[in-house]
C-alpha positions in Angstrom: -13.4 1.9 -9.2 -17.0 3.8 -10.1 -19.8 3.9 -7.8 -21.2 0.8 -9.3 -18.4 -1.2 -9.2 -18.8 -0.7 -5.6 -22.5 -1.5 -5.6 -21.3 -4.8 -7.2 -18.5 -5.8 -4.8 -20.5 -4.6 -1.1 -24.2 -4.1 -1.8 -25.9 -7.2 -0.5 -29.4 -5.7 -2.2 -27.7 -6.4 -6.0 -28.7 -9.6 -7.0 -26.1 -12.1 -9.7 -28.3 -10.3 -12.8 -27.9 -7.2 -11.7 -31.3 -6.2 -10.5 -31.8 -4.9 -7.2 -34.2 -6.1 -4.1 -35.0 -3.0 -2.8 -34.7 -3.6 0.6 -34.6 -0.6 3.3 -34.4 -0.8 7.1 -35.3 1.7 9.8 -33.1 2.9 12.9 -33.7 -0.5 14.4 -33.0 -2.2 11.7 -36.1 -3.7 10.7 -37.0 -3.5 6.8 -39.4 -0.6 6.0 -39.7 -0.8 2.6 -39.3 -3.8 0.0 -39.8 -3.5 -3.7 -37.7 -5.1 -6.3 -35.6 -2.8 -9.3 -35.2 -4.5 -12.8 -31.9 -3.3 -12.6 -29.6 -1.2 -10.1 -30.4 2.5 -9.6 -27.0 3.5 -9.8 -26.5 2.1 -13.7 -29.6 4.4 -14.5 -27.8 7.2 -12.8 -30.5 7.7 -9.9 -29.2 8.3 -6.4 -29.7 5.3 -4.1 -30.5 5.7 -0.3 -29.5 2.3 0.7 -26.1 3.1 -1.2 -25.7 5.9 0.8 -27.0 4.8 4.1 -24.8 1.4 4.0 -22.5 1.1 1.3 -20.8 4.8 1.2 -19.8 4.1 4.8 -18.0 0.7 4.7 -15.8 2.6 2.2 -14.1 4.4 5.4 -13.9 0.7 7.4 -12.3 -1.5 4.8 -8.9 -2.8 6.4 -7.0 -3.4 2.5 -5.3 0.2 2.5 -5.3 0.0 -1.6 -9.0 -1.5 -1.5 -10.1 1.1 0.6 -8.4 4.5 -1.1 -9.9 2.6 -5.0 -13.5 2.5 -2.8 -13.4 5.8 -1.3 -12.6 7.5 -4.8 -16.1 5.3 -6.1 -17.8 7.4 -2.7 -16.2 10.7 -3.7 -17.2 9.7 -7.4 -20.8 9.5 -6.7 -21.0 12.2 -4.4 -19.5 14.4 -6.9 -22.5 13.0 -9.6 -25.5 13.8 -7.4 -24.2 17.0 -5.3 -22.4 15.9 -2.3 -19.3 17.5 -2.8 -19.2 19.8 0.0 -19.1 16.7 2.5 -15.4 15.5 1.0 -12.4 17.0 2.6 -8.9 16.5 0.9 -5.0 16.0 2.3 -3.4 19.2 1.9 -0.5 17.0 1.3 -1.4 14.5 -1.2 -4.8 15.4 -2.3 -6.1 11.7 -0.7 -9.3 11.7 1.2 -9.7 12.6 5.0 -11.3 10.6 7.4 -14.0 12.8 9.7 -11.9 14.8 12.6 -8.4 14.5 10.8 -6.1 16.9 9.2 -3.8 14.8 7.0 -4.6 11.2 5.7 -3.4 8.4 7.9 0.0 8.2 5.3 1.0 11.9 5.1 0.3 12.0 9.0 2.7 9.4 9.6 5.2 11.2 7.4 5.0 14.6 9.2 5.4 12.8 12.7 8.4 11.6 11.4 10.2 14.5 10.0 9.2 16.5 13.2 10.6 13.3 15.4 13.5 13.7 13.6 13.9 17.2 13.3 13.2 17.6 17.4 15.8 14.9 17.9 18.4 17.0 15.7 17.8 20.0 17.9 18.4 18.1 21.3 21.7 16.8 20.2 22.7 20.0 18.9 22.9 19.2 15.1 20.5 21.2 12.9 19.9 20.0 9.7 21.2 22.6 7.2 24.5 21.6 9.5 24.5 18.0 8.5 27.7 17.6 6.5 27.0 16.4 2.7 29.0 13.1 1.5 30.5 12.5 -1.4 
């Protein structure tokens, strides 16, 4: 997915012909500025504030697991076009995007609770696992 692919599936300022309304809104919410684009800033390659203010972030909310790791790659995407890249950590793991205050992606998380899980549970009964017998 590229940044404007995004700006087409969650931007509610893109219109059906692809221009752009324009519209930005203050802390409380309340439009500040209004003034029409021919066309989308992000198809002439210019940074967008409202993308960044309120489409970048629904990229971390979206409940479709595959929907949100194909949006969050569009984030990283544009990020990476206009400077941003310090503000993108990555999975030591499997290279996927973190979300703020984590260590591992939600998937390689889950993996590593797991194999410790099991690992703890090996010790306690007294079976390591380089004693686990192979079968044949």
């Amino acid at each position: 997915m590229t940044p404007l692919q995004l700006a087409v599936l969650k931007c509610p300022n893109r219109n059906s012909d692809g221009s752009c309304e324009g519209v930005r809104y203050d802390d409380r919410h309340t439009p500040i500025s209004c003034f029409s684009y021919p066309c989308c800033l992000l198809a002439e390659g210019t940074p967008c504030n409202y993308y960044e203010d309120n489409v970048c972030p629904v990229a971390d909310i979206e409940s479709d697991p595959v929907l949100q790791k194909a949006m969050q790659a569009a984030v990283y995407k544009y990020r990476m076009a206009h400077g941003w890249v310090a503000a993108i950590r990555r999975c030591p793991d499997c290279n996927g995007m973190l979300a703020k205050h984590r260590k591992y992606c939600l998937e390689c998380s889950g993996k590593r609770k797991r194999s410790t899980w099991k690992e703890s549970k090996r010790r306690n009964r007294g079976v390591l696992s380089t004693d686990v017998p192979k079968t044949q």
